[in-house]
BALOBA-1460 file (C-alpha; in Angstrom, 3 decimals):
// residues 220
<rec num="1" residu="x" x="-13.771" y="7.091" z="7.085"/>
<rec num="2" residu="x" x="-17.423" y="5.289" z="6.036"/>
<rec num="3" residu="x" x="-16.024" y="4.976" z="2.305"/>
<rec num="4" residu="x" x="-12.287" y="3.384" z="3.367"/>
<rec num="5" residu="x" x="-14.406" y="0.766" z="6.164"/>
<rec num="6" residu="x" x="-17.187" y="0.108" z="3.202"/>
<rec num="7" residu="x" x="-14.816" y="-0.590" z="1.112"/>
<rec num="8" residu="x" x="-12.724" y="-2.977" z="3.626"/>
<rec num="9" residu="x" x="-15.783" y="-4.694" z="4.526"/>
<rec num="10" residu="x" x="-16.790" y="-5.243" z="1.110"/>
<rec num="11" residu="x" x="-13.370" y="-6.675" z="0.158"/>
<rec num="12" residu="x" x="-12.273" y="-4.401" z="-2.524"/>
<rec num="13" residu="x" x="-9.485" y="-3.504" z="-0.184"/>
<rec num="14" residu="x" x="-8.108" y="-7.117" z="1.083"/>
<rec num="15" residu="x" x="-6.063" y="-7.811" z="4.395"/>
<rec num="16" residu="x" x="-2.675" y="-6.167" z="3.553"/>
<rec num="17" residu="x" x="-3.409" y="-3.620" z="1.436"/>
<rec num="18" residu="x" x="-1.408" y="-0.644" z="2.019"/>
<rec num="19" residu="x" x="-3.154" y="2.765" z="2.791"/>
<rec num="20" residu="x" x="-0.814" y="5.212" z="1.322"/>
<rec num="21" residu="x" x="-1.979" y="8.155" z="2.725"/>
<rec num="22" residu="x" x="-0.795" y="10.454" z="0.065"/>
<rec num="23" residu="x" x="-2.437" y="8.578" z="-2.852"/>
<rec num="24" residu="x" x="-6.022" y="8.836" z="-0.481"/>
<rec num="25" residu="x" x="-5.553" y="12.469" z="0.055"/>
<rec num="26" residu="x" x="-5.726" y="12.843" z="-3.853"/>
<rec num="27" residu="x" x="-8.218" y="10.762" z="-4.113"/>
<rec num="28" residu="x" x="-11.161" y="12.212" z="-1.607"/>
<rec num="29" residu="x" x="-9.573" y="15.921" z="-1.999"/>
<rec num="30" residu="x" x="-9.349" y="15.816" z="2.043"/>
<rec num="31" residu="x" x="-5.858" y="17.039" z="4.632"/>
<rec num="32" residu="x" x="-3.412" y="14.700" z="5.365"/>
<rec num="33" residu="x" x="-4.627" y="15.128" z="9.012"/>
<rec num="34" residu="x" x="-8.337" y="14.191" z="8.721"/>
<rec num="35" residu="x" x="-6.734" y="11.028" z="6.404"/>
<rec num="36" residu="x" x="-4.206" y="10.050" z="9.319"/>
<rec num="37" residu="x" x="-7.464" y="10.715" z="12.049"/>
<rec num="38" residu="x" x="-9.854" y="8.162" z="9.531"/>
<rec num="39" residu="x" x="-7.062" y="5.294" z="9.844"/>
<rec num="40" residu="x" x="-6.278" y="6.289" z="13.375"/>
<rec num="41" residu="x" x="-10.537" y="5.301" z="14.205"/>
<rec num="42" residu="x" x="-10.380" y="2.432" z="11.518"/>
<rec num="43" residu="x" x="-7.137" y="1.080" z="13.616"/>
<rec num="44" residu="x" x="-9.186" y="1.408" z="16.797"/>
<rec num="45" residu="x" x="-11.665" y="-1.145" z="15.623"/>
<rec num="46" residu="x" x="-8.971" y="-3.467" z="14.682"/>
<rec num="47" residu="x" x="-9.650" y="-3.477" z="10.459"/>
<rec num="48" residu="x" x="-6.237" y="-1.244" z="9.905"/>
<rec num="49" residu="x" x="-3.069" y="-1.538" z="11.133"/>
<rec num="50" residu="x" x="-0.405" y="1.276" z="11.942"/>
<rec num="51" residu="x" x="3.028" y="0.628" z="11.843"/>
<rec num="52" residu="x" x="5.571" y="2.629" z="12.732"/>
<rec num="53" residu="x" x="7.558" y="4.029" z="9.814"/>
<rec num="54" residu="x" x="5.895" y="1.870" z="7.176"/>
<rec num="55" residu="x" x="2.286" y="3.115" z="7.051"/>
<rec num="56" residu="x" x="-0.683" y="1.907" z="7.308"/>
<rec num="57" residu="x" x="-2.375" y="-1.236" z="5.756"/>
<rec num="58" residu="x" x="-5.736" y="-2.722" z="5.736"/>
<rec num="59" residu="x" x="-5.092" y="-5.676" z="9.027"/>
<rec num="60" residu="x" x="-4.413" y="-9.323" z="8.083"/>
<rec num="61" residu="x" x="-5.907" y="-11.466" z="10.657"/>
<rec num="62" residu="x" x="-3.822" y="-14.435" z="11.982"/>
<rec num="63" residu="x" x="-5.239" y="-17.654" z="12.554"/>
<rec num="64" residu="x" x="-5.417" y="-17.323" z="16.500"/>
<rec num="65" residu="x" x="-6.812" y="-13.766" z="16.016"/>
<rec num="66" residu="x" x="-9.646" y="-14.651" z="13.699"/>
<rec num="67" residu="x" x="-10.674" y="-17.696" z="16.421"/>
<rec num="68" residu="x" x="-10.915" y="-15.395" z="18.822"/>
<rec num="69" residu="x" x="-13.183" y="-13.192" z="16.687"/>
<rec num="70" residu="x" x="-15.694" y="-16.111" z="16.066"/>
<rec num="71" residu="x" x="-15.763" y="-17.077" z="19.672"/>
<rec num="72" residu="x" x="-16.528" y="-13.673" z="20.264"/>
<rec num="73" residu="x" x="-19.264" y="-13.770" z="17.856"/>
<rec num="74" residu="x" x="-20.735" y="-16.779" z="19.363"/>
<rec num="75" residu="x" x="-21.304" y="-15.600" z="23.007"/>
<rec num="76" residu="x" x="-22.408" y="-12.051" z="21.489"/>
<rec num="77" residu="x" x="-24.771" y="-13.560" z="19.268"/>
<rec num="78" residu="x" x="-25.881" y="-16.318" z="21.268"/>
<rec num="79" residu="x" x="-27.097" y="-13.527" z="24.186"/>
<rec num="80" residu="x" x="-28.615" y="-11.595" z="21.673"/>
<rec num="81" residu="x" x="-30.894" y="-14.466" z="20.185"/>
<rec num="82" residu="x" x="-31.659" y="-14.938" z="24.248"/>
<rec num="83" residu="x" x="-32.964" y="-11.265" z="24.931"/>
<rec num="84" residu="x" x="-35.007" y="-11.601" z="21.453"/>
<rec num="85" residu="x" x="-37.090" y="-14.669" z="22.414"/>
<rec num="86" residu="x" x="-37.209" y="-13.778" z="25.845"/>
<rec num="87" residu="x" x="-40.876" y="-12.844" z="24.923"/>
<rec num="88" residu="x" x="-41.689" y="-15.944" z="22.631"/>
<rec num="89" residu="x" x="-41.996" y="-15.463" z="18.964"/>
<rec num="90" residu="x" x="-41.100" y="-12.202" z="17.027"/>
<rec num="91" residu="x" x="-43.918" y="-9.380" z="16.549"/>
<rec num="92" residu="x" x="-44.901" y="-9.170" z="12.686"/>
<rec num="93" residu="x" x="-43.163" y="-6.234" z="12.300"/>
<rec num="94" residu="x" x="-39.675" y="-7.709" z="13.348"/>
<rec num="95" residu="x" x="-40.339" y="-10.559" z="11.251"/>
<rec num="96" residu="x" x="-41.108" y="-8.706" z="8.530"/>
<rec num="97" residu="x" x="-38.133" y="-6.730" z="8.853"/>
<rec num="98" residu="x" x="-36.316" y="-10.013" z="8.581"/>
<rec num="99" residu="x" x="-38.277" y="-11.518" z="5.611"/>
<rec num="100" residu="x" x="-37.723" y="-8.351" z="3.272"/>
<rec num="101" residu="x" x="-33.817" y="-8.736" z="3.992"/>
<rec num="102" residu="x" x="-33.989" y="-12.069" z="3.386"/>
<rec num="103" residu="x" x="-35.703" y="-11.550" z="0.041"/>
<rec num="104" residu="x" x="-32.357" y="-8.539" z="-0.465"/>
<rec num="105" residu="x" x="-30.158" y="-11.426" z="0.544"/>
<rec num="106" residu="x" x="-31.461" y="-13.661" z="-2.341"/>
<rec num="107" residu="x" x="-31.716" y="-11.015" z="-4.849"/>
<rec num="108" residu="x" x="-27.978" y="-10.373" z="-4.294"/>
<rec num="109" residu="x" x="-27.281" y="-13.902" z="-4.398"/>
<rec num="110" residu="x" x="-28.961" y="-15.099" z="-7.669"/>
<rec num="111" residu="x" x="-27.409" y="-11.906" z="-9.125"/>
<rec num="112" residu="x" x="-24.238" y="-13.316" z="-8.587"/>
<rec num="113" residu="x" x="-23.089" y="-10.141" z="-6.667"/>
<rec num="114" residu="x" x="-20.915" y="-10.820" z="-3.990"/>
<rec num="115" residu="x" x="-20.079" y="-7.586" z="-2.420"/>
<rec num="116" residu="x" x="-23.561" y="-7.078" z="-2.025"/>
<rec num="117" residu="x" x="-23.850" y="-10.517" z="-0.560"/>
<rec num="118" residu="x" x="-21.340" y="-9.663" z="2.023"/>
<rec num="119" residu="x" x="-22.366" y="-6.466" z="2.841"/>
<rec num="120" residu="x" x="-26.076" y="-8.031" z="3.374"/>
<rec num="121" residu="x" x="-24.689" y="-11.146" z="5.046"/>
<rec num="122" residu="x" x="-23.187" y="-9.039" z="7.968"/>
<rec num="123" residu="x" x="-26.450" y="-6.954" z="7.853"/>
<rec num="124" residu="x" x="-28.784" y="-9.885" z="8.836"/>
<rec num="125" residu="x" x="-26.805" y="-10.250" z="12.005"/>
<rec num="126" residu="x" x="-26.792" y="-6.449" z="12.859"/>
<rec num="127" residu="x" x="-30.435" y="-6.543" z="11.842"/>
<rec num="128" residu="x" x="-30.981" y="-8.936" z="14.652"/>
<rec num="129" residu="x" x="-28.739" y="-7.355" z="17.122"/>
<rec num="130" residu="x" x="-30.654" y="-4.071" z="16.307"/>
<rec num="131" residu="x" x="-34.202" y="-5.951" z="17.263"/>
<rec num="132" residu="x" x="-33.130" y="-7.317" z="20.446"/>
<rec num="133" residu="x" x="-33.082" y="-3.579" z="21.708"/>
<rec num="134" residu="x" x="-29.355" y="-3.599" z="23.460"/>
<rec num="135" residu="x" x="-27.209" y="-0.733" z="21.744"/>
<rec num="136" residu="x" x="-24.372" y="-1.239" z="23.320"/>
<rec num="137" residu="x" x="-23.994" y="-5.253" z="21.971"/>
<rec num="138" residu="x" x="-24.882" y="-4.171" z="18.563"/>
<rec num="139" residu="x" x="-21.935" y="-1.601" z="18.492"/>
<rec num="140" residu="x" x="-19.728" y="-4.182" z="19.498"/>
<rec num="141" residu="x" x="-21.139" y="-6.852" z="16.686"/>
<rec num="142" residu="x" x="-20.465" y="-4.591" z="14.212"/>
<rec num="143" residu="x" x="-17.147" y="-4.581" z="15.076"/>
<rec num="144" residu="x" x="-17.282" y="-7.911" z="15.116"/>
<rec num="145" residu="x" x="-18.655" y="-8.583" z="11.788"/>
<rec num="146" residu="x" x="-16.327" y="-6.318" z="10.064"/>
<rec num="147" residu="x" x="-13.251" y="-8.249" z="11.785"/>
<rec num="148" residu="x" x="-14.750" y="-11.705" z="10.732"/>
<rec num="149" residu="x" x="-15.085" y="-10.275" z="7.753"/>
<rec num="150" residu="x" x="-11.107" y="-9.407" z="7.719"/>
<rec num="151" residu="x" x="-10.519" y="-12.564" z="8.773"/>
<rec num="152" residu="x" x="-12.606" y="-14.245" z="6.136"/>
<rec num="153" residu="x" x="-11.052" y="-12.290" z="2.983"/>
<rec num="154" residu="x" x="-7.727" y="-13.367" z="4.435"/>
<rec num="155" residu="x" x="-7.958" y="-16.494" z="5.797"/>
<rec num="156" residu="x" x="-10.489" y="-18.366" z="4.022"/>
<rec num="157" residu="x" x="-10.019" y="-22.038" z="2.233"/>
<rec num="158" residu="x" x="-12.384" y="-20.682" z="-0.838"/>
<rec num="159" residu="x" x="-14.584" y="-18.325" z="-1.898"/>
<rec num="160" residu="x" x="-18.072" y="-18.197" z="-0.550"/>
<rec num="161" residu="x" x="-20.601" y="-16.236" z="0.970"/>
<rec num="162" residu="x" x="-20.226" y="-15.651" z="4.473"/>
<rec num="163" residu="x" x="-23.603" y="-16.895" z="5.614"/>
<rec num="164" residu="x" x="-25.861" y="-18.044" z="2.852"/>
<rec num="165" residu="x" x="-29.662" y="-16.899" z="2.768"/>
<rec num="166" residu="x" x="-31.404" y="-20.470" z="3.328"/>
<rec num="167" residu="x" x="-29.253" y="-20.607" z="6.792"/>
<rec num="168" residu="x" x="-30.247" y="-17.100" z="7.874"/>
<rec num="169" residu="x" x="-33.992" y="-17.596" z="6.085"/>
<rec num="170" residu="x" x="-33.871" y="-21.319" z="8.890"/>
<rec num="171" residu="x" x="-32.806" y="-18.965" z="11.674"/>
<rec num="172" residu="x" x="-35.567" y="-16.577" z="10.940"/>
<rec num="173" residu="x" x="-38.355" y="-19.277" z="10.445"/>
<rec num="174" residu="x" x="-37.260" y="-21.035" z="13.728"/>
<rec num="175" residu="x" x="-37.660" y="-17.183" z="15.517"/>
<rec num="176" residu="x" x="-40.906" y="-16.745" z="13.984"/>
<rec num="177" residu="x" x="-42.410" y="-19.966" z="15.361"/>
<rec num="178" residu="x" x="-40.365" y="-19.444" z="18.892"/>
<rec num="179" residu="x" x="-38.334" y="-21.781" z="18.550"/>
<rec num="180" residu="x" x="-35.736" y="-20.130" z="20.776"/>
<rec num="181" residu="x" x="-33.420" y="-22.574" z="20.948"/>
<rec num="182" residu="x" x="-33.170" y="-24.398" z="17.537"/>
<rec num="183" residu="x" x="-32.615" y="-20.503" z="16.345"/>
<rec num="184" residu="x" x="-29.784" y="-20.476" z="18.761"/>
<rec num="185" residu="x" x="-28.218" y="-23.643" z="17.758"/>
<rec num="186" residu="x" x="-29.110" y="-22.889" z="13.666"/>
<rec num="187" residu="x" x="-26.937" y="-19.574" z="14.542"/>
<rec num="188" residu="x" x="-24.054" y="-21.686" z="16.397"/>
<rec num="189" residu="x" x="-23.924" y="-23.631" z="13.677"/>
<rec num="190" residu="x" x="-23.657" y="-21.257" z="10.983"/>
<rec num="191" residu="x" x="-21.243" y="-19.355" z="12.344"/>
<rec num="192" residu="x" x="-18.985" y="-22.627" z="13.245"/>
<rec num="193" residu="x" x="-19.734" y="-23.151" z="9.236"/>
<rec num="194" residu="x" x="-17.610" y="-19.925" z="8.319"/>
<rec num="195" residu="x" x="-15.204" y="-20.109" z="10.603"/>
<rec num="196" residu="x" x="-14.487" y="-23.915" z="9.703"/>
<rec num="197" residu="x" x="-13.284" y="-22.329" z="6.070"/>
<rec num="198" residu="x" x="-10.143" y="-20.695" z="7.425"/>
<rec num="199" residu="x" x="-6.776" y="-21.552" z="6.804"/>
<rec num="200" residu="x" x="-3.697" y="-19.667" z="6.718"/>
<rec num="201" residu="x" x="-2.904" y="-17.846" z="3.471"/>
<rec num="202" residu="x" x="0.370" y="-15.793" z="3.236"/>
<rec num="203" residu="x" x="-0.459" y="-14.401" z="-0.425"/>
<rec num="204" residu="x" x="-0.447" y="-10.661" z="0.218"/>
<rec num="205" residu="x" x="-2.667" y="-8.308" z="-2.760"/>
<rec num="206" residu="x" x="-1.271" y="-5.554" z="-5.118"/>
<rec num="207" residu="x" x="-4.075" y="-3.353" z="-5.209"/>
<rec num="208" residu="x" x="-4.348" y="-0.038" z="-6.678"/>
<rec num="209" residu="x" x="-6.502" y="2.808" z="-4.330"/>
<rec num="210" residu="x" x="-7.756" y="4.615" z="-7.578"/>
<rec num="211" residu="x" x="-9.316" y="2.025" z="-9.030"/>
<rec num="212" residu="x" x="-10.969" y="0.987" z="-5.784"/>
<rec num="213" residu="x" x="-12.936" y="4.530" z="-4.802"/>
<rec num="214" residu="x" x="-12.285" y="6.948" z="-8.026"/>
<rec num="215" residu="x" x="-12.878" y="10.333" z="-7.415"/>
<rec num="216" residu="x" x="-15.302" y="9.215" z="-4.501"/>
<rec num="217" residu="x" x="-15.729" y="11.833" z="-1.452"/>
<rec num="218" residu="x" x="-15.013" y="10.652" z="2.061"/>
<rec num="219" residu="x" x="-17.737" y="10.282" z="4.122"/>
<rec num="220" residu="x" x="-17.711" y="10.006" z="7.876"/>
């Protein structure tokens, strides 16, 4: 399951992609069953979509949906920040947690490698979410992330990465100086940044599953 939601969240397989299930049970050498159980969880968290005598495909986010996903986001995030700062500035070790992602995030970025930049994007916020010490919201961010990451690949006006380093290297410098609340509002803004790129986009890919994951085993 891990290699079909990396590969979702890293946008080789765009929203509307079918899933033939035959074609993946060639490609990870895996039962029928444990593919139909992988898109059965992957459906659960809302990134596939199973429909009834057709298959399944990779989900296309409407407009309303994806909304909904970045309002979600908000509050999430925006109680998050709150428990972090609750004590005033970060401990060095959370900030340096922080810095050496940041330093991954621009690596990634003057590399020009934009799956990497995604995947590290969405990893800054469950980096945070992880640091504010409340499991539960940080399983229910990452599905978050990986929906607004859906909604992105499908929606969005053009290309760009999801949340560029210098915001999340402000956020980070505003936490380290406990600055609760400009991190809040650096985060609020961010995030209304991303979401202000959508638009609706009917154009629906041809993609071929070999040439996404190869011979690749499936993990999870």
């Amino acid at each position: 399951m891990q290699s079909i939601a990396d590969a979702i969240a890293d946008r080789r397989l765009p929203p509307g992609t079918k899933l033939t299930e035959e074609r993946l049970t060639q490609i990870f050498g895996v039962s029928r069953a444990r593919i139909r159980a992988a898109l059965a969880a992957l459906a659960q968290i809302g990134v596939v979509e199973l429909r009834p005598n057709r298959g399944a495909y990779v989900a296309r986010p409407s407009v309303r949906e994806a909304r909904e996903v970045f309002e979600a986001r908000r509050i999430v995030e925006r109680g998050l920040l709150d428990r972090l700062t609750r004590s005033g500035p970060l401990p060095a070790e959370a900030l340096a947690r922080l810095r050496a992602h940041l330093a991954l995030e621009k690596a990634a970025e003057a590399a020009g490698n934009r799956a990497a930049s995604i995947r590290l994007s969405g990893d800054f916020h469950l980096l945070l979410a992880d640091l504010a010490g409340n499991g539960t919201l940080a399983a229910f961010l990452d599905t978050l992330v990986r929906q607004s990451s859906l909604a992105i690949a499908a929606l969005e006006v053009r290309p760009a990465t999801d949340c560029a380093a210098h915001e999340h290297e402000a956020i980070v410098e505003a936490l380290a100086t406990g600055h609760a609340d400009r991190a809040t509002d650096l985060m609020i803004e961010h995030l209304g940044a991303v979401e202000d790129r959508l638009a609706p986009d009917a154009a629906v890919p041809d993609v071929d599953l070999f040439a996404v994951f190869g011979r690749a085993g499936l993990a999870g």
